[in-house]
C-alpha positions as CSV (number, residue, x, y, z in Angstrom):
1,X,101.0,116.1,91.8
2,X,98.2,117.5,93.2
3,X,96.2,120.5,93.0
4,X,94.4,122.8,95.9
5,X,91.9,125.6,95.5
6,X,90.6,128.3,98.2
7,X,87.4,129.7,96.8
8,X,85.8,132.2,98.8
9,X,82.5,131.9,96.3
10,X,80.3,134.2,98.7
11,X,77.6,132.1,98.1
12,X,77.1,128.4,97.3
13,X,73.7,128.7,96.6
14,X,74.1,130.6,93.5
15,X,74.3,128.5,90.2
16,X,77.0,130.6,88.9
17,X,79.3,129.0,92.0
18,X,78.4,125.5,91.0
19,X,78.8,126.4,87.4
20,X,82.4,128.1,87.4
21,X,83.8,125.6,90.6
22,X,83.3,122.7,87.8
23,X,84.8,124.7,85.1
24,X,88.0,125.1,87.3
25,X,87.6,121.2,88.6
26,X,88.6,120.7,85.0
27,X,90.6,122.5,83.6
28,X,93.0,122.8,86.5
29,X,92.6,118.9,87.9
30,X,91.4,120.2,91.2
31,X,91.3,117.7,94.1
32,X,91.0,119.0,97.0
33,X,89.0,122.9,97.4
34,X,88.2,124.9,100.4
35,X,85.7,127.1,99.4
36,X,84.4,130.1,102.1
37,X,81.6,132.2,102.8
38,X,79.2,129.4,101.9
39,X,76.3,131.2,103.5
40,X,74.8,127.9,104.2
41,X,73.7,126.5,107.2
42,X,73.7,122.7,106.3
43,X,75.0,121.0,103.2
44,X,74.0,117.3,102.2
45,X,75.1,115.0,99.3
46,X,72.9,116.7,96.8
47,X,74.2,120.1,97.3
48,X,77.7,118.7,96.9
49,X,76.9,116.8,93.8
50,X,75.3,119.6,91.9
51,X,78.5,122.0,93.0
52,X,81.4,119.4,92.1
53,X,80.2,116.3,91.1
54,X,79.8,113.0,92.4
55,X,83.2,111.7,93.0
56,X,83.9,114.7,96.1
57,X,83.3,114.0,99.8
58,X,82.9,116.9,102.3
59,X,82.8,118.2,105.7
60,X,81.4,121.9,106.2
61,X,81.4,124.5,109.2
62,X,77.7,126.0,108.7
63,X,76.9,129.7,108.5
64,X,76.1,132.0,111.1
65,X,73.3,133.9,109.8
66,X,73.9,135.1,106.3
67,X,78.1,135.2,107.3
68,X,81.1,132.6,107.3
69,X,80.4,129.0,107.0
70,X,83.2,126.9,105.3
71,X,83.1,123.9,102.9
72,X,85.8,121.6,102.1
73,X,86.0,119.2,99.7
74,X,88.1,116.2,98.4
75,X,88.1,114.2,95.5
76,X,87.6,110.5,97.0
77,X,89.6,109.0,93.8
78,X,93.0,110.6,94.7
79,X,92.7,111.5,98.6
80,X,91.6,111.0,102.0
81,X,91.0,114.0,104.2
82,X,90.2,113.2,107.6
83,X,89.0,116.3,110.3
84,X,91.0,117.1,113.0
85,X,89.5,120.0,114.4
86,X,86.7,122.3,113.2
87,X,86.0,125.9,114.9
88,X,83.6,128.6,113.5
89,X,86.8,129.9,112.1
90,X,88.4,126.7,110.5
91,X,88.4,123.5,109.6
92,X,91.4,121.7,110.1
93,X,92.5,118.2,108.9
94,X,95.1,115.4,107.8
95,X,95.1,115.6,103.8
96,X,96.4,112.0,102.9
97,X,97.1,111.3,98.7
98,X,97.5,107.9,97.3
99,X,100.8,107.3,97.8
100,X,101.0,107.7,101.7
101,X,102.3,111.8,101.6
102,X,100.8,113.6,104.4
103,X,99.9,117.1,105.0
104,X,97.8,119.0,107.1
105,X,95.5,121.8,105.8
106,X,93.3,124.0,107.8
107,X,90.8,126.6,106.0
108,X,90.1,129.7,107.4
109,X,88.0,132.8,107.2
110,X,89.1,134.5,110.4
111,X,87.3,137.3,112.4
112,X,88.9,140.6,111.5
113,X,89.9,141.3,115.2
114,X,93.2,140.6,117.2
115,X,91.2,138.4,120.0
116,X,89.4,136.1,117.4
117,X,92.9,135.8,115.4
118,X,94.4,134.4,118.2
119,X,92.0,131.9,119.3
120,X,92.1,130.9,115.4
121,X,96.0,129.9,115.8
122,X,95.9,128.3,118.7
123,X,93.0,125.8,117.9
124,X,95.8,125.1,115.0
125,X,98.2,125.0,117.0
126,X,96.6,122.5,119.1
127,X,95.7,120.1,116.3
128,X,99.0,120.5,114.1
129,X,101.7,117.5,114.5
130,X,105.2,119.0,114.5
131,X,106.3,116.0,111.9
132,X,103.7,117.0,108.8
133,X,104.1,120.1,106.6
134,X,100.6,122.8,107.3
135,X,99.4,124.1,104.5
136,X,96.7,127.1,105.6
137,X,94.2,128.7,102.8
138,X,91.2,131.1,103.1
139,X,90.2,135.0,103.8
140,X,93.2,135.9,101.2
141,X,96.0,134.0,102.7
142,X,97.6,130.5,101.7
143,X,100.6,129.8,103.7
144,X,102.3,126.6,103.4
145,X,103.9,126.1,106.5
146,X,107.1,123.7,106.0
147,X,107.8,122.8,109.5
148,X,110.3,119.9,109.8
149,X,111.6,118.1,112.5
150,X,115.4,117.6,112.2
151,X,117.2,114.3,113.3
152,X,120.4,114.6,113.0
153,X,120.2,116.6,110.1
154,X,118.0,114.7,108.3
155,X,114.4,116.3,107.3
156,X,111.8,113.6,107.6
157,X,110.2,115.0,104.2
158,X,110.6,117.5,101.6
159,X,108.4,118.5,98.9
160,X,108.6,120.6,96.1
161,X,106.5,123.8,95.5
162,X,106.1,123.9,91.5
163,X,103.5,126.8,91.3
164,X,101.8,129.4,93.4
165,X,99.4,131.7,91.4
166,X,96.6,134.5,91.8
167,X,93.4,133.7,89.8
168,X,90.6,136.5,89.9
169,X,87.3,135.1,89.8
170,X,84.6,137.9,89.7
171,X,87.1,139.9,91.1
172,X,87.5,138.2,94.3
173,X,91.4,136.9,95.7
174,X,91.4,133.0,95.3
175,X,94.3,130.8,95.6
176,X,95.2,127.9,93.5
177,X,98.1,125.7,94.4
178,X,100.0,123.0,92.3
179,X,102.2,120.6,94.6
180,X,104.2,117.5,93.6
């Protein structure tokens, strides 16, 4: 079992997000978190550590500006996460857990127009393998995208979906996900 959390913190900077990210990392076993609209332009092992702790690796999509930028992060001890694409828009990768179950998860804080929307799901599109479930968080969606190729009638995996809930922090949408 494993659990996922899309964060957007708006604003890693502040010691507040560091503060309540590792309050959740323990009380809800958090292993892998997307967290968005970082407001940073470049993130290095010191920033990560004072945010989640030692034990998390990362890869990041800086900030424009004061806007966007997306961090994700994974708990080295339990998973692998490996990019497989990275836009403005998303960061997209194969999430691997100890015992050889794939997924792929992309995190996203899309545009607000049609045009940019578009161009956000078909970079995904381009990097998502048919035979591995998607699981897509950020900018108040998580989707998990169950898409199975069918040999004669035979799914080449199945998972179970224990728990999908809301959490409020500071009155902002988040998502936290439980898997098995």
């Amino acid at each position: 079992m494993f659990n996922i959390l899309c964060w957007n913190c708006r604003g890693a900077r502040k010691k507040e997000t560091g503060n309540y990210l590792r309050h959740l990392i323990g009380q809800h076993k958090v292993c892998f978190i997307g967290l968005l609209e970082t407001k940073m332009e470049f993130f290095c092992r010191r920033d990560i550590d004072r945010l989640a702790g030692r034990d998390w690796d990362f890869a990041f999509q800086p900030a424009v500006g004061s806007a966007c930028g997306i961090l994700v992060l994974w708990r080295t001890s339990v998973v692998s996460f490996h990019v497989l694409a990275q836009t403005n828009q998303c960061v997209m990768g194969k999430f691997i857990m100890a015992n050889n179950i794939d997924w792929e998860v992309a995190v996203v804080y899309g545009g607000k127009d049609r045009y940019s929307r578009r161009l956000l799901w078909n970079d995904i599109s381009r990097s998502h393998s048919v035979d591995c479930p998607l699981l897509v968080g950020g900018g108040g969606i998580l989707t998990v995208f169950c898409l199975r190729r069918i040999r004669r009638g035979v799914s080449h995996f199945s998972f179970h979906l224990l728990l999908v809930k809301w959490m409020i922090f500071w009155q902002k949408m988040s998502w936290l996900i439980q898997v098995l």
